[in-house]
Every structure is written in structure tokens, then in C-alpha cells.
N, CA, C, O and CB atoms as a CASP TS submission, in Angstrom:
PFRMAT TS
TARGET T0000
AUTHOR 0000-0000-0000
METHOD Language model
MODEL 1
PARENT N/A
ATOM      1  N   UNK     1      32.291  56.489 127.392  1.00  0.00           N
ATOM      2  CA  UNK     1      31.917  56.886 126.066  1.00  0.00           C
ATOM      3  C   UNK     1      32.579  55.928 125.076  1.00  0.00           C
ATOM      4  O   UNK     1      33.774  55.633 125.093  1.00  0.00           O
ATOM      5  CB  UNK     1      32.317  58.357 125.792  1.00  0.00           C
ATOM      6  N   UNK     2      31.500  55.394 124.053  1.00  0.00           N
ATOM      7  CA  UNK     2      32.720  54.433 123.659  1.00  0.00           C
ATOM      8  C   UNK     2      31.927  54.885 121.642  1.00  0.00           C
ATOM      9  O   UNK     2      30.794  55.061 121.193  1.00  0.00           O
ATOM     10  CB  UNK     2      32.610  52.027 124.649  1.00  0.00           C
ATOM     11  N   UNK     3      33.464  54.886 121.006  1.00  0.00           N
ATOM     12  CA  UNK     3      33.507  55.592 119.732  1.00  0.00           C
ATOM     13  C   UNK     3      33.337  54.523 118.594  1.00  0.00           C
ATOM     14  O   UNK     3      33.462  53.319 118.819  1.00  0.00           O
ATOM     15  CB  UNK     3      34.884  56.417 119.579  1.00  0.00           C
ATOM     16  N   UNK     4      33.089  54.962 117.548  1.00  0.00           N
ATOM     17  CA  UNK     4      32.896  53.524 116.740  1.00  0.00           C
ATOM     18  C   UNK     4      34.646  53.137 115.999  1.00  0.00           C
ATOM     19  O   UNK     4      35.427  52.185 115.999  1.00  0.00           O
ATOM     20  CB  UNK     4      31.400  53.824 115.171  1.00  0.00           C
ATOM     21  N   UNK     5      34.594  54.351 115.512  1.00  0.00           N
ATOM     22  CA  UNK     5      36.128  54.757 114.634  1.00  0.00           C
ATOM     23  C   UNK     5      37.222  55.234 115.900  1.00  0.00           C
ATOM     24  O   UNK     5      36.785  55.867 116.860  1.00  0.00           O
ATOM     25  CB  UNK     5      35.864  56.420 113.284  1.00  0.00           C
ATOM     26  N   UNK     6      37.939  55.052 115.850  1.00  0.00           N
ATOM     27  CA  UNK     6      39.157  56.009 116.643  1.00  0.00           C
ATOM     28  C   UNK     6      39.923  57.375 116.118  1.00  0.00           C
ATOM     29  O   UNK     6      41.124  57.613 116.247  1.00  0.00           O
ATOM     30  CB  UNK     6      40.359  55.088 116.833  1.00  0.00           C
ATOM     31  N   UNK     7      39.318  57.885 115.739  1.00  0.00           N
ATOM     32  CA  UNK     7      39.819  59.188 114.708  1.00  0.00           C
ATOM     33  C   UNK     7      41.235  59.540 115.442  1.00  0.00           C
ATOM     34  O   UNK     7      41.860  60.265 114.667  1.00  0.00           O
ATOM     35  CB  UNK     7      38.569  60.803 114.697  1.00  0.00           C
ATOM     36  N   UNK     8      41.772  59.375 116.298  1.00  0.00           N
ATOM     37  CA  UNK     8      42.821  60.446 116.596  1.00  0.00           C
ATOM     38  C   UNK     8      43.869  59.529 116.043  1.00  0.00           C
ATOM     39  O   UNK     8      44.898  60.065 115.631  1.00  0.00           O
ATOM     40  CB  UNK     8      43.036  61.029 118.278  1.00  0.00           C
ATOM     41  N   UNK     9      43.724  57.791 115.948  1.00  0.00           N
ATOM     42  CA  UNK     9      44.727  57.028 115.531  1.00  0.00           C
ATOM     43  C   UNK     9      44.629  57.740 113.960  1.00  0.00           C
ATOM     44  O   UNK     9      45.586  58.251 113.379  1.00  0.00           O
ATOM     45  CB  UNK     9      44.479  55.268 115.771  1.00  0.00           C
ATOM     46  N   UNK    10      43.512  57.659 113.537  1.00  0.00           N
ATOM     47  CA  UNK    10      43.831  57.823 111.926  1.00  0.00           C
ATOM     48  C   UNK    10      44.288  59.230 111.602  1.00  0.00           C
ATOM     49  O   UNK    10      44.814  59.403 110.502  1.00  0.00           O
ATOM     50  CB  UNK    10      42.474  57.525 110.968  1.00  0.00           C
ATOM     51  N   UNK    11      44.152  60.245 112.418  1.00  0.00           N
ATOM     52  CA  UNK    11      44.941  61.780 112.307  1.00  0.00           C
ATOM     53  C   UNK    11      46.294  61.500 112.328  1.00  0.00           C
ATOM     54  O   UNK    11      46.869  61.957 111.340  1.00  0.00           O
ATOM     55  CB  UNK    11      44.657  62.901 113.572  1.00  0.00           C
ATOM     56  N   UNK    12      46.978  60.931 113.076  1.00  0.00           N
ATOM     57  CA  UNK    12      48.425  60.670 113.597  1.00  0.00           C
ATOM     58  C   UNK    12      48.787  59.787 112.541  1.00  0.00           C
ATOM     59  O   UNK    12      49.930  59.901 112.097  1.00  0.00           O
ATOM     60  CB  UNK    12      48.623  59.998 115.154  1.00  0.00           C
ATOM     61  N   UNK    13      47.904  58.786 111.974  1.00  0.00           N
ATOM     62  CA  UNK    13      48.601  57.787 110.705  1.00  0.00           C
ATOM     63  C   UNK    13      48.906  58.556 109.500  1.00  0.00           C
ATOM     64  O   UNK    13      49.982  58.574 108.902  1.00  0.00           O
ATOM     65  CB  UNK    13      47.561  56.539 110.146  1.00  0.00           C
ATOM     66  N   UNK    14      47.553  59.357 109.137  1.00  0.00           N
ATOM     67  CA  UNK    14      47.737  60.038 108.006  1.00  0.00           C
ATOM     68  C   UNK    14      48.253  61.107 107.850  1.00  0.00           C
ATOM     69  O   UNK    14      48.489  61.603 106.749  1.00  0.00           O
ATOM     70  CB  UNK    14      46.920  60.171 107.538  1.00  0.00           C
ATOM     71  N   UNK    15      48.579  61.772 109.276  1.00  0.00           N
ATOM     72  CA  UNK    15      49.695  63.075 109.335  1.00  0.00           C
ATOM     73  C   UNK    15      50.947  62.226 109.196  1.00  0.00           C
ATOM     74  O   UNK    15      51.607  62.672 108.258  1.00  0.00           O
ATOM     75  CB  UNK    15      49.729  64.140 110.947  1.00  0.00           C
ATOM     76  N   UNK    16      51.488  61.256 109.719  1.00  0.00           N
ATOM     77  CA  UNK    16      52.774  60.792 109.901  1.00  0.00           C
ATOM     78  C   UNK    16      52.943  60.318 108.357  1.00  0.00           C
ATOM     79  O   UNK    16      54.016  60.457 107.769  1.00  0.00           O
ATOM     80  CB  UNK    16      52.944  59.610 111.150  1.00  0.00           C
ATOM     81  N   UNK    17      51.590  59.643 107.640  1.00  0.00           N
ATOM     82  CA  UNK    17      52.055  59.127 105.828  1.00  0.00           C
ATOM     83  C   UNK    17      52.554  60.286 105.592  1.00  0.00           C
ATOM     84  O   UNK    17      53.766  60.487 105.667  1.00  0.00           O
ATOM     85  CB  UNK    17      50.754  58.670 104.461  1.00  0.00           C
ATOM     86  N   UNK    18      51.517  61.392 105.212  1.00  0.00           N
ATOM     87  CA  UNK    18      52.091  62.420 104.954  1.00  0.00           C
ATOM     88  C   UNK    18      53.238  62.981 104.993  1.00  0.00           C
ATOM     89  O   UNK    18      53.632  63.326 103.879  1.00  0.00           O
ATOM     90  CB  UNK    18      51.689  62.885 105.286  1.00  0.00           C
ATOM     91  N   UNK    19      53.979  63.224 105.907  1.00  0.00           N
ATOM     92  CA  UNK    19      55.464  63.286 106.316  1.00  0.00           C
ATOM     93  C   UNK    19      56.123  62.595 105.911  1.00  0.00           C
ATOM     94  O   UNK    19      57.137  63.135 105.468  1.00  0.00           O
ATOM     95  CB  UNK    19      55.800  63.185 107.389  1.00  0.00           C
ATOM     96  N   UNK    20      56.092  61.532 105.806  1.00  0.00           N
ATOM     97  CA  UNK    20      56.806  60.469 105.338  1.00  0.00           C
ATOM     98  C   UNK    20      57.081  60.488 103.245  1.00  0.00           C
ATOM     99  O   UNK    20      57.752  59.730 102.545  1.00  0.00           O
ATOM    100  CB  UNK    20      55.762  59.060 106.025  1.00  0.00           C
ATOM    101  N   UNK    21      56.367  61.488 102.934  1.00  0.00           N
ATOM    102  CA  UNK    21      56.385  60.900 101.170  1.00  0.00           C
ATOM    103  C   UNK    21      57.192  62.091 100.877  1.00  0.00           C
ATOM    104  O   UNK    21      57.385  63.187 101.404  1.00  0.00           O
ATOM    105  CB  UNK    21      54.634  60.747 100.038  1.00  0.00           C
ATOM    106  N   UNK    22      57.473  61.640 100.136  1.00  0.00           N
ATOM    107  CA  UNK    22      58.708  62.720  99.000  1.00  0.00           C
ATOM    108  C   UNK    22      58.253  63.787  98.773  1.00  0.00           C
ATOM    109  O   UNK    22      57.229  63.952  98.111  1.00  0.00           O
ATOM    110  CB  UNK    22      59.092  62.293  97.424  1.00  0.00           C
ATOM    111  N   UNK    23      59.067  64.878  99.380  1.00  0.00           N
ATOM    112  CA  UNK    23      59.074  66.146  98.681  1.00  0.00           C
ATOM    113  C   UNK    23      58.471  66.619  97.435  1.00  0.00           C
ATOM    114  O   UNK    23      57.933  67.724  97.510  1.00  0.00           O
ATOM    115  CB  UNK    23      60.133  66.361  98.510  1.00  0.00           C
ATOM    116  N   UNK    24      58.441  65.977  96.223  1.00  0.00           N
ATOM    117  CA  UNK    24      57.852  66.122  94.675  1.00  0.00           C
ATOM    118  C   UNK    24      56.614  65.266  94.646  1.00  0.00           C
ATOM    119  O   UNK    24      56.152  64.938  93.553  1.00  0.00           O
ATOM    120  CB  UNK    24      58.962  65.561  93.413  1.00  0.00           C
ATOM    121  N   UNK    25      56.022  64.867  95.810  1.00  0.00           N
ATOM    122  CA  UNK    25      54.508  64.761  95.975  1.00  0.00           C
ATOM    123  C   UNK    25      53.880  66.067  96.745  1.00  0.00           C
ATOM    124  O   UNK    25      53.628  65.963  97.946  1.00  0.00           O
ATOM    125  CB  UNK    25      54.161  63.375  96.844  1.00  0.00           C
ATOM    126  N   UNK    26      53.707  66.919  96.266  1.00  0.00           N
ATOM    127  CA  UNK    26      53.185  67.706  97.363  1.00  0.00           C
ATOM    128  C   UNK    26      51.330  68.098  97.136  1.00  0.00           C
ATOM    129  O   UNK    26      50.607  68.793  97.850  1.00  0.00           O
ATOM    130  CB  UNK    26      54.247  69.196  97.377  1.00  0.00           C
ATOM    131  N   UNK    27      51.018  67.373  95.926  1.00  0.00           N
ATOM    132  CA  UNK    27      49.849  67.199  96.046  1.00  0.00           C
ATOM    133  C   UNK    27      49.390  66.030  97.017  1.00  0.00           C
ATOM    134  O   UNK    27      48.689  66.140  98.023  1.00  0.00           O
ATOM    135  CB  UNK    27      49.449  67.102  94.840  1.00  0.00           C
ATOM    136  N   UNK    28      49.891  65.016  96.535  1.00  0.00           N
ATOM    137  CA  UNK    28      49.560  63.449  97.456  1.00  0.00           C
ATOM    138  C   UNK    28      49.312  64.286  98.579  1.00  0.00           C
ATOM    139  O   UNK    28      48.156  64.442  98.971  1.00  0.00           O
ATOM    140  CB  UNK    28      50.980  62.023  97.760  1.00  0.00           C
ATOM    141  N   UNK    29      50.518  64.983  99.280  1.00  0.00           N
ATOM    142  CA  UNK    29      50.612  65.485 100.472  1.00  0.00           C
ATOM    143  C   UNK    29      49.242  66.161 101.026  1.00  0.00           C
ATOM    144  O   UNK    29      48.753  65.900 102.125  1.00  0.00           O
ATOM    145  CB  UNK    29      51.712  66.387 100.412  1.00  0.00           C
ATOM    146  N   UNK    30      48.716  67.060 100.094  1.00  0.00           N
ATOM    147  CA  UNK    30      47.820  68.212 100.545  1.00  0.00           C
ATOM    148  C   UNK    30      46.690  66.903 100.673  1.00  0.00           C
ATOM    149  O   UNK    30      46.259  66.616 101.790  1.00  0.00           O
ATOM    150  CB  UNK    30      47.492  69.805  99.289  1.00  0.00           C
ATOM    151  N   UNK    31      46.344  66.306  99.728  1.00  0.00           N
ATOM    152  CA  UNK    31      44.928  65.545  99.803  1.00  0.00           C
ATOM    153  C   UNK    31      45.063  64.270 101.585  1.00  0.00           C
ATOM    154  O   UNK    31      44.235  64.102 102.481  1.00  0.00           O
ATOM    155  CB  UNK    31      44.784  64.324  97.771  1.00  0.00           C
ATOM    156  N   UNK    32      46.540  63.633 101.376  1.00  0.00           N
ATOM    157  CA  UNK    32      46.631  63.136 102.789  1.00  0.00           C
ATOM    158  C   UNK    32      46.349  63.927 103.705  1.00  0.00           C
ATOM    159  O   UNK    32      45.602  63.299 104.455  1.00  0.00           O
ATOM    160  CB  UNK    32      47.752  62.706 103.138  1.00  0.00           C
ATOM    161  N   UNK    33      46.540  65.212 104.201  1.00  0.00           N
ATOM    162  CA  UNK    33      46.929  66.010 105.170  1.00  0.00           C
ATOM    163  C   UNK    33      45.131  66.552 105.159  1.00  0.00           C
ATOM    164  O   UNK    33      44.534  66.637 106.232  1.00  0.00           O
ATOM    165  CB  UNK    33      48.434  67.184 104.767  1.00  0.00           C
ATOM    166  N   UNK    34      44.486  66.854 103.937  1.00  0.00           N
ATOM    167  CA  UNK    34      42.715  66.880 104.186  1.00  0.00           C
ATOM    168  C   UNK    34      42.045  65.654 104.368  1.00  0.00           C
ATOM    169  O   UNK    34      40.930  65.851 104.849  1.00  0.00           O
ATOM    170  CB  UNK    34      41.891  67.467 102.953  1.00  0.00           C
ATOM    171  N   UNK    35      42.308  64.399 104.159  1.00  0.00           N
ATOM    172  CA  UNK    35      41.912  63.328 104.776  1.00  0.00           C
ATOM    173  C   UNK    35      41.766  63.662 106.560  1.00  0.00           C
ATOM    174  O   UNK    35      40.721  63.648 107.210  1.00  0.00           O
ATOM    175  CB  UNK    35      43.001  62.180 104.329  1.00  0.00           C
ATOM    176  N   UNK    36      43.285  63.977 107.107  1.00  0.00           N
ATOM    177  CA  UNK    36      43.513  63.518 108.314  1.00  0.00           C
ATOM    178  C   UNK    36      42.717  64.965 108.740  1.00  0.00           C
ATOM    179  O   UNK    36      41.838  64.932 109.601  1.00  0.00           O
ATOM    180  CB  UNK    36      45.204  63.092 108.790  1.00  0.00           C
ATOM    181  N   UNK    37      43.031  66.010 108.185  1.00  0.00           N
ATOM    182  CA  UNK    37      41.505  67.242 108.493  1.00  0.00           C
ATOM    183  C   UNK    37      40.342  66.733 109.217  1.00  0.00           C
ATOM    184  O   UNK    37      39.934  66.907 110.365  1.00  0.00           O
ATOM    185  CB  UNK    37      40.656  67.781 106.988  1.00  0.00           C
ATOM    186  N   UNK    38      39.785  65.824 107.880  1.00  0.00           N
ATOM    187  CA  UNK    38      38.211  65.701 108.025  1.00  0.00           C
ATOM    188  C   UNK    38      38.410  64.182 109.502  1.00  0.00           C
ATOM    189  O   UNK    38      37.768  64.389 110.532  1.00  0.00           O
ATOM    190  CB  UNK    38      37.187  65.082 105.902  1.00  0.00           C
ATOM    191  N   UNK    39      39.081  63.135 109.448  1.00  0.00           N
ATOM    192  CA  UNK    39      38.907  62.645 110.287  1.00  0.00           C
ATOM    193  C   UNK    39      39.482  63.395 111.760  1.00  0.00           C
ATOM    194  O   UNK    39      39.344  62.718 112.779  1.00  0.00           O
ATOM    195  CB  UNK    39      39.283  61.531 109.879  1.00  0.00           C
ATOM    196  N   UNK    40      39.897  64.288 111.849  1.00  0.00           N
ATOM    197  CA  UNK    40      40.255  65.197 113.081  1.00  0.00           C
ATOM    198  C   UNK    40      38.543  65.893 113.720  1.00  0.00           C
ATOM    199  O   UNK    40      38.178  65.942 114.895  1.00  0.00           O
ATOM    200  CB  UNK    40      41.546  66.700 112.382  1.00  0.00           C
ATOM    201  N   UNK    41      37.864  66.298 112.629  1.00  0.00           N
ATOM    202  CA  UNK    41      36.757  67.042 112.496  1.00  0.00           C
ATOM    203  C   UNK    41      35.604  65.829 112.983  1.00  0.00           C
ATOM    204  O   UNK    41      34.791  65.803 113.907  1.00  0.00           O
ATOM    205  CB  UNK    41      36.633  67.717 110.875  1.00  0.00           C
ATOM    206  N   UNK    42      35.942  64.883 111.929  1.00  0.00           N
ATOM    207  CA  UNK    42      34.583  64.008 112.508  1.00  0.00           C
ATOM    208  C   UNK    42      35.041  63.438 113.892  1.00  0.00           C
ATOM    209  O   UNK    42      34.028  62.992 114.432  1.00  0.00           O
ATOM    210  CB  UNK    42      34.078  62.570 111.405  1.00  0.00           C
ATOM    211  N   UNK    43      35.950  63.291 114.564  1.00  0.00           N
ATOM    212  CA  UNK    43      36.350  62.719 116.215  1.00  0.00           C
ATOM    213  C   UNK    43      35.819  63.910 117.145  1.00  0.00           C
ATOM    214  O   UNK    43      35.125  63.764 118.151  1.00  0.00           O
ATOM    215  CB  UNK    43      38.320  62.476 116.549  1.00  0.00           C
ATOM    216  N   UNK    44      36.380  65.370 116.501  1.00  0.00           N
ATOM    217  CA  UNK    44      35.979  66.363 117.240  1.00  0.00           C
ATOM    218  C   UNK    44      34.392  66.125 117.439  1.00  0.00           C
ATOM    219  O   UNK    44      33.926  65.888 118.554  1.00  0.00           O
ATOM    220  CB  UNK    44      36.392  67.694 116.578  1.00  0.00           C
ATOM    221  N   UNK    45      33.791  66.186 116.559  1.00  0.00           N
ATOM    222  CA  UNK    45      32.013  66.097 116.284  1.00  0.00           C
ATOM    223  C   UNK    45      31.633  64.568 116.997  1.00  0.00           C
ATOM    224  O   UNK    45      30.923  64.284 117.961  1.00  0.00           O
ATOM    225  CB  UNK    45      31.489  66.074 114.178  1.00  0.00           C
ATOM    226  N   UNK    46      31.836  64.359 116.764  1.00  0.00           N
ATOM    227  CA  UNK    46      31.713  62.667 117.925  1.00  0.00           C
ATOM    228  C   UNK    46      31.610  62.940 119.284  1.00  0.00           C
ATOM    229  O   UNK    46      30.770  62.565 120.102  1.00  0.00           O
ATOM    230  CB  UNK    46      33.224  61.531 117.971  1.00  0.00           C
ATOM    231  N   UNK    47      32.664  63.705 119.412  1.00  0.00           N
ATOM    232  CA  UNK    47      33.051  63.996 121.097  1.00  0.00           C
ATOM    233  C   UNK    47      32.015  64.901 121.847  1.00  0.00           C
ATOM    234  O   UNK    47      31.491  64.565 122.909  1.00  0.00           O
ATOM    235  CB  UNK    47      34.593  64.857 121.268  1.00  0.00           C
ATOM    236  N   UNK    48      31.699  66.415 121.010  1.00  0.00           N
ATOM    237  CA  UNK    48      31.065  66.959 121.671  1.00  0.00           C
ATOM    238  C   UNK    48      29.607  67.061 121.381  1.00  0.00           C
ATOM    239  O   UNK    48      28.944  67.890 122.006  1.00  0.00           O
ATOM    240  CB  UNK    48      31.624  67.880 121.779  1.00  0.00           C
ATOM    241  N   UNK    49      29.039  66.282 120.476  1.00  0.00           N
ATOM    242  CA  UNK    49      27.526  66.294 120.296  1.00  0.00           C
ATOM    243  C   UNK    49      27.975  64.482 119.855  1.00  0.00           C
ATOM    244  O   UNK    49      28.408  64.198 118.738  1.00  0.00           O
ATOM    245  CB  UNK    49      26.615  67.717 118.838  1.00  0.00           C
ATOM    246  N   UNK    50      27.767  63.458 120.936  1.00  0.00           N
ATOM    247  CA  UNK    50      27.147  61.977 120.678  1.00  0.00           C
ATOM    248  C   UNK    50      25.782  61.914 120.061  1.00  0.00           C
ATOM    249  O   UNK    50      24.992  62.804 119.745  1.00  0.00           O
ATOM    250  CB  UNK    50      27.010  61.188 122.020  1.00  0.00           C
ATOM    251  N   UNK    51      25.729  60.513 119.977  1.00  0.00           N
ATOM    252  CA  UNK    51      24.391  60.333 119.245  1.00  0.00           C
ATOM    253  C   UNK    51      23.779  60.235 120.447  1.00  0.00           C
ATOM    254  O   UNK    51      24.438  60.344 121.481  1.00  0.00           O
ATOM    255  CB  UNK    51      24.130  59.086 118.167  1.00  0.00           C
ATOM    256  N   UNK    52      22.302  59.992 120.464  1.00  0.00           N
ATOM    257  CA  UNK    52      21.803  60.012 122.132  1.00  0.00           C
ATOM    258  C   UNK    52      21.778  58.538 122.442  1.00  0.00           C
ATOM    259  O   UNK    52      21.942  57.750 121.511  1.00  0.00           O
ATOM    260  CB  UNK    52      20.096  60.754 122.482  1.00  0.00           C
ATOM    261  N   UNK    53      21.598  58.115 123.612  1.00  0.00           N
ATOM    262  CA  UNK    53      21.266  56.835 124.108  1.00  0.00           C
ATOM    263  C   UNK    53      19.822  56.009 123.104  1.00  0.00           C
ATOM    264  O   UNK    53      18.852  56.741 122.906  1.00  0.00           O
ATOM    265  CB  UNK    53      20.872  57.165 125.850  1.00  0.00           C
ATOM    266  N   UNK    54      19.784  55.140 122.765  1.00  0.00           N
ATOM    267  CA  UNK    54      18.703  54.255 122.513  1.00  0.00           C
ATOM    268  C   UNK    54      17.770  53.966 123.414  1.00  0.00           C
ATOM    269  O   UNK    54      18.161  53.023 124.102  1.00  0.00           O
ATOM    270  CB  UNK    54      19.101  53.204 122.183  1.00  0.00           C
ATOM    271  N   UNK    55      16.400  54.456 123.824  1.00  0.00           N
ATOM    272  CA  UNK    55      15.589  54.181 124.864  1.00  0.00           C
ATOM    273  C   UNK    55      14.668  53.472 124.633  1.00  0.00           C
ATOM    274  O   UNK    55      13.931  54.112 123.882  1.00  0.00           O
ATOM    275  CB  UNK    55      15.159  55.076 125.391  1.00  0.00           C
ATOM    276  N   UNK    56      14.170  52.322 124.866  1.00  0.00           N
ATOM    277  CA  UNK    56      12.951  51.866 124.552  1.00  0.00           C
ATOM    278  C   UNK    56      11.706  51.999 124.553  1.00  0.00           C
ATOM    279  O   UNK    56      11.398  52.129 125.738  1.00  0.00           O
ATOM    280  CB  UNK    56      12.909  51.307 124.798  1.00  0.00           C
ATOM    281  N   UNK    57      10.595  52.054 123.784  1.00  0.00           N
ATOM    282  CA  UNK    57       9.071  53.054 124.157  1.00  0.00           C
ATOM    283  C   UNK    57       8.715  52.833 126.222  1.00  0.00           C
ATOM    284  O   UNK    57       9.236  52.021 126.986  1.00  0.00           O
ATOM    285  CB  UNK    57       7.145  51.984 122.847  1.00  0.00           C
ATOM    286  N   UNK    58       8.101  53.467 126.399  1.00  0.00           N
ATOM    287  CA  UNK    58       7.681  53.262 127.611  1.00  0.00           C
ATOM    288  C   UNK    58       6.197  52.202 127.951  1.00  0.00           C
ATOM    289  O   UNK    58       5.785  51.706 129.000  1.00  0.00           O
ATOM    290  CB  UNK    58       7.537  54.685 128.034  1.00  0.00           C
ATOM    291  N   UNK    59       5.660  52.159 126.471  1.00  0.00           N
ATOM    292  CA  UNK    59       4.553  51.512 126.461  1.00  0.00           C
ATOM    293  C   UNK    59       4.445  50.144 125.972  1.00  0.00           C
ATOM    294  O   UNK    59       3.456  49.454 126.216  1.00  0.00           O
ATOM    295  CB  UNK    59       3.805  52.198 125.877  1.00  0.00           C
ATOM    296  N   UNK    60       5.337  49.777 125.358  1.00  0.00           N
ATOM    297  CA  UNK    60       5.498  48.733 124.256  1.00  0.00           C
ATOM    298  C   UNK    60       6.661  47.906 124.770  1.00  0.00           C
ATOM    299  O   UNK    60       6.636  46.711 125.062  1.00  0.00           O
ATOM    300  CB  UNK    60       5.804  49.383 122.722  1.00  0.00           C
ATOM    301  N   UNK    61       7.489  48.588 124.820  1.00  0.00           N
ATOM    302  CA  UNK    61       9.051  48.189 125.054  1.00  0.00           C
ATOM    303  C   UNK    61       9.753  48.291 123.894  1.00  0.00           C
ATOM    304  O   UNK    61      10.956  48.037 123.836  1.00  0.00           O
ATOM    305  CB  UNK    61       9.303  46.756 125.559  1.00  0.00           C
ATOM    306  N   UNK    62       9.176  48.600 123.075  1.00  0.00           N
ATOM    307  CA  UNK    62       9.685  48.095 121.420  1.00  0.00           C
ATOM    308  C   UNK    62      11.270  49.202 121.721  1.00  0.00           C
ATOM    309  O   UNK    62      11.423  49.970 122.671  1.00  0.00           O
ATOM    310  CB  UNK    62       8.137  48.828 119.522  1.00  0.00           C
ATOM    311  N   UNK    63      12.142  48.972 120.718  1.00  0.00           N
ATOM    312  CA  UNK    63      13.724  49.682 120.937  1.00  0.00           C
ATOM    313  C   UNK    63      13.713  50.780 119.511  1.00  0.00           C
ATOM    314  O   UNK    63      14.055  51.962 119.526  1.00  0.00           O
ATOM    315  CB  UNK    63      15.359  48.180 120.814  1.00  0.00           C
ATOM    316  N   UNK    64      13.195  49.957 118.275  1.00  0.00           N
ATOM    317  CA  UNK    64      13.417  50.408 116.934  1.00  0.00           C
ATOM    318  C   UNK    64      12.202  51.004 116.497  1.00  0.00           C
ATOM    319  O   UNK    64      11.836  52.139 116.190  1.00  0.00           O
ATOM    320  CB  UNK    64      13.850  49.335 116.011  1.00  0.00           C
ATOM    321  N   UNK    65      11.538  49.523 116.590  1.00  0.00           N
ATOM    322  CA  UNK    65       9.508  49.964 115.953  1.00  0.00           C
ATOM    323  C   UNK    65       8.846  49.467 117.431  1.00  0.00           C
ATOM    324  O   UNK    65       9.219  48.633 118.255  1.00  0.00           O
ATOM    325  CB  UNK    65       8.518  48.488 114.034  1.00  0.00           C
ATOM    326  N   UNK    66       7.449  50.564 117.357  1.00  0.00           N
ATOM    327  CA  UNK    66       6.571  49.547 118.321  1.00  0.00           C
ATOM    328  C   UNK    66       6.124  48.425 118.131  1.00  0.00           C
ATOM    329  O   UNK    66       6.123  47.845 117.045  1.00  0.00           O
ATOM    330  CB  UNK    66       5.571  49.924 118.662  1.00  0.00           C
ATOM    331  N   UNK    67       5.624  47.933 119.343  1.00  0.00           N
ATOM    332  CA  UNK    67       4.289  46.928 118.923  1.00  0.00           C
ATOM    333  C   UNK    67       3.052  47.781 118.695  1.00  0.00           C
ATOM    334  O   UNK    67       2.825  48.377 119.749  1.00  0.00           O
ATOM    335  CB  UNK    67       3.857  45.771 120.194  1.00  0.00           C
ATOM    336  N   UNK    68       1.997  48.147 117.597  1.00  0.00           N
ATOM    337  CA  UNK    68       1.071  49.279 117.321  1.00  0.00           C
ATOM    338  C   UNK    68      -0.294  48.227 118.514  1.00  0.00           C
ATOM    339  O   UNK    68      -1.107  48.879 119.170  1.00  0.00           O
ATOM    340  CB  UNK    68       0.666  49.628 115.052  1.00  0.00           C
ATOM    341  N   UNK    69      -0.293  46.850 118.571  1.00  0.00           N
ATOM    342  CA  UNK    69      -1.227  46.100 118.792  1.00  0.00           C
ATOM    343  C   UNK    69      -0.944  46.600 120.424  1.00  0.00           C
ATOM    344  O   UNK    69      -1.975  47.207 120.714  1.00  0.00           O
ATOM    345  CB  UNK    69      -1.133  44.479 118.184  1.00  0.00           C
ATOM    346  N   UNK    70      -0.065  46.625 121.572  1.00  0.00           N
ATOM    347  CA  UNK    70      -0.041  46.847 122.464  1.00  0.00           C
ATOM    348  C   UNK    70      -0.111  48.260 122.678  1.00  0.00           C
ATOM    349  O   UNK    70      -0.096  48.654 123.844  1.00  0.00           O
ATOM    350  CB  UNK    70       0.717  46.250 122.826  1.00  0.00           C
ATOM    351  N   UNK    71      -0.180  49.013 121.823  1.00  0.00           N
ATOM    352  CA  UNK    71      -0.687  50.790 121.593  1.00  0.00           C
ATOM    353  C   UNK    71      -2.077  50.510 121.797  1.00  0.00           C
ATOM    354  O   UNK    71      -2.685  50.815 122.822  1.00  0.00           O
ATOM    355  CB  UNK    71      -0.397  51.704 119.831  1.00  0.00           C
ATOM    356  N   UNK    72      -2.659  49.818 120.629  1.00  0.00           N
ATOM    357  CA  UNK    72      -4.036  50.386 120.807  1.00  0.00           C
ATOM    358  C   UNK    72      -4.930  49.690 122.136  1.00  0.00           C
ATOM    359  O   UNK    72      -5.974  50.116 122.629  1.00  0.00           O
ATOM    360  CB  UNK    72      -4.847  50.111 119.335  1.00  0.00           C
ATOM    361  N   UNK    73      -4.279  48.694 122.450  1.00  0.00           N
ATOM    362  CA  UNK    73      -4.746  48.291 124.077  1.00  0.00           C
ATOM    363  C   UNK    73      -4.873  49.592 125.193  1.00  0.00           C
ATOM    364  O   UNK    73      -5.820  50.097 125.796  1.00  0.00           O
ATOM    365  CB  UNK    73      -3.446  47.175 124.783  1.00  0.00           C
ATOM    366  N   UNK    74      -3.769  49.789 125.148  1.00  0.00           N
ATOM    367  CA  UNK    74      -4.121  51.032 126.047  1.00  0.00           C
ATOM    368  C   UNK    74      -5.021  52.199 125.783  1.00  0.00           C
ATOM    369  O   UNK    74      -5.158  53.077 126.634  1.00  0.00           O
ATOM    370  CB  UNK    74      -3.032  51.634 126.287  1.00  0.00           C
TER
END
């Protein structure tokens, strides 16, 4: 399975910034700590519903668009 982003590095970066800033930021804090949320969420969603494989038509070969000219042959 191979991912585009690595979300779990950027959970662990932006939990660890987080930790790392001063006490009398504790907003900074909350908005870092929902950053590393949503990238926790989008790795989760990655993992258990992928995008599907790319298949090519069966008639054409085409990957993206057909060829319509080798459609209407058949």
C-alpha cells in the first residue's frame, strides 16, 4: 500500500510542536493539536477506504479517456 502524505509523521511532529510551546500559548496549542487531529483522521481515512486501483477500459485500453473511434468499431 503505498500513501501519498505520511500522516502519522505529521501527527507526532505537530503533537511534539505542540508540547514543545509555552504554557501562555494555549491557543497556538489548541489550533496545533487540531491540525495534528485532522491529519490523524485523514491517514486513518486513507488506510481503511483507498482510492481504487486505476484500470484501463477493456476495449480501448485508454487509462483516463477512451479512444471513442475504437468504440464505435466494435
Amino acid at each position: 500500500m503505498s500513501f501519498k502524505v505520511d500522516y502519522v509523521a505529521d501527527v507526532v511532529r505537530l503533537d511534539g510542536f505542540a508540547r514543545d510551546l509555552p504554557p501562555t500559548m494555549t491557543l497556538t496549542k489548541g489550533i496545533v493539536r487540531q491540525y495534528a487531529a485532522i491529519a490523524y483522521r485523514a491517514g486513518r481515512a486513507e488506510y481503511v477506504n483507498p482510492e481504487p486501483r486505476v484500470r484501463p477500459c477493456g476495449i480501448c485500453g485508454g487509462i483516463r479517456s477512451c479512444d471513442w473511434a475504437k468504440h464505435l468499431e466494435v
